[in-house]
N, C-alpha and C positions, 0 to 999 in steps of 0.2 A: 517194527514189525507188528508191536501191538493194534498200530494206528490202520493196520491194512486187513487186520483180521477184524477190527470192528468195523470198518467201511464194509467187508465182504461180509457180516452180520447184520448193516443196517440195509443194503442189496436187496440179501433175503427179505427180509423185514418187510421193505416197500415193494415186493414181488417183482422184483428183476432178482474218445478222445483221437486220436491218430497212433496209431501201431508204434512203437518204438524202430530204431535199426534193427536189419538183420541180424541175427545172434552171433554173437562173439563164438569163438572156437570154444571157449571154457563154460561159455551156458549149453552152447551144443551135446559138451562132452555130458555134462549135466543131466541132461535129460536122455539117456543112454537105453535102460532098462524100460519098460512097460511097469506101469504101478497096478498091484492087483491091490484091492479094498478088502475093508473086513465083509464085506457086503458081497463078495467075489465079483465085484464089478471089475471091469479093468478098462483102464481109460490109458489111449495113446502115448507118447512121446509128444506126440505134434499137438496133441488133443492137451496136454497139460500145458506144456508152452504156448499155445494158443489163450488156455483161462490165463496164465499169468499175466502176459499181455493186457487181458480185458481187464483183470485185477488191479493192474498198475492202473491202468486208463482211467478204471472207476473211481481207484483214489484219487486220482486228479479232478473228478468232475466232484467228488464230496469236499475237496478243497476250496477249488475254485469256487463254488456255491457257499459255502456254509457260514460268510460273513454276509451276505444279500441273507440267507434265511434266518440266520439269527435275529438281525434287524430290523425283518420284515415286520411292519406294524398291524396291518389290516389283516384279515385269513385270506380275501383273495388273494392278494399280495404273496402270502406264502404259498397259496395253492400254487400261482401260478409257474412261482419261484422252484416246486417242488415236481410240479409236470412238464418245465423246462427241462430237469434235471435227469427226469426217468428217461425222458428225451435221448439227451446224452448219453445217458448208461444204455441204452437200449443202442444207438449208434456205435458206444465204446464196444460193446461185447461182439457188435457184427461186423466191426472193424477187425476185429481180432479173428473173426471168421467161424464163430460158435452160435450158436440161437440161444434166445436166452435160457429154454429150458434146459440144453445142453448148461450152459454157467450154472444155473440154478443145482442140478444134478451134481458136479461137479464140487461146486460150495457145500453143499449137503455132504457128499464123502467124506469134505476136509473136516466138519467138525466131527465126523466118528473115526478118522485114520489121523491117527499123528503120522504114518510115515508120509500119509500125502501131503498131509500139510505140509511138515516140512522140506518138501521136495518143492512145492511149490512158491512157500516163502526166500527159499535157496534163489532158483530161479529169479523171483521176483530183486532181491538184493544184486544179483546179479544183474538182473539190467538196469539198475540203477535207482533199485526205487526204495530198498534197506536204508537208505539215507534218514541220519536221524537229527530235527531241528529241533530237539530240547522239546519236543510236546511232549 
C-alpha cells in the first residue's frame, strides 16, 4: 500500500490503463457511506470508487514505465518515456471516468483525511491491487 500512496504522490508531483471488473459485492458493500473531508468536502461512493480504480490503473502505468525510465539514457529519451506516461495516466483516470482535476482533488483530500485514505486503499486491496511483491 506504500507503493500506491507514493505512485498517487508522484501523480501529483507530475501534475496529473483499462478499468478493472465490476465490483465484487464486498467492495460494493465497502463503499456504502459518502466520505465527508476534514476540508467538509464530500466526495461520492461512485466518485471514490471511480479514484480507486484510476489509482490502481496509475500504479500500473508507473510499473509498467519505470524500468524504460530508469534506463533511459538520453533526456529526450526520458522526456519522451515521461509524456508517454502522463499519457496514460491521463487515459487511466478517464477510464475510470473522473477528470484529472477531479483525481487531482481527490489525491489532495487523501493526504489530509486518514479516513479517506484509508477507505480508498481498502477499496483499492479489494480489487486486487493490495497485493504485495516484496518491494
Amino acid at each position: 500500500m506504500r507503493h500506491l500512496l507514493a505512485a498517487l504522490a508522484a501523480l501529483a508531483a507530475a501534475g496529473l490503463g483499462t478499468a478493472p471488473a465490476a465490483a465484487s459485492p464486498d467492495t460494493a458493500a465497502a463503499a456504502k457511506a459518502p466520505v465527508q473531508t476534514s476540508q467538509a468536502q464530500s466526495f461520492s461512493d461512485d466518485t471514490i470508487y471511480r479514484f480507486a480504480k484510476a489509482a490502481l490503473n496509475v500504479r500500473n502505468v508507473f510499473s509498467r514505465n519505470a524500468e524504460d525510465l530508469k534506463s533511459a539514457q538520453r533526456k529526450q529519451e526520458k522526456k519522451e518515456i515521461e509524456e508517454r506516461m502522463r499519457k496514460e495516466i491521463r487515459e487511466a483516470v478517464d477510464n475510470a471516468g473522473l477528470t484529472v482535476e477531479q483525481y487531482k482533488k481527490i489525491n489532495q483530500a487523501m493526504s489530509q483525511d486518514p479516513r479517506l485514505r484509508q477507505r480508498v486503499l481498502q477499496l483499492v486491496e479489494q480489487m486486487g491491487g493490495g497485493q504485495s511483491s516484496g518491494q
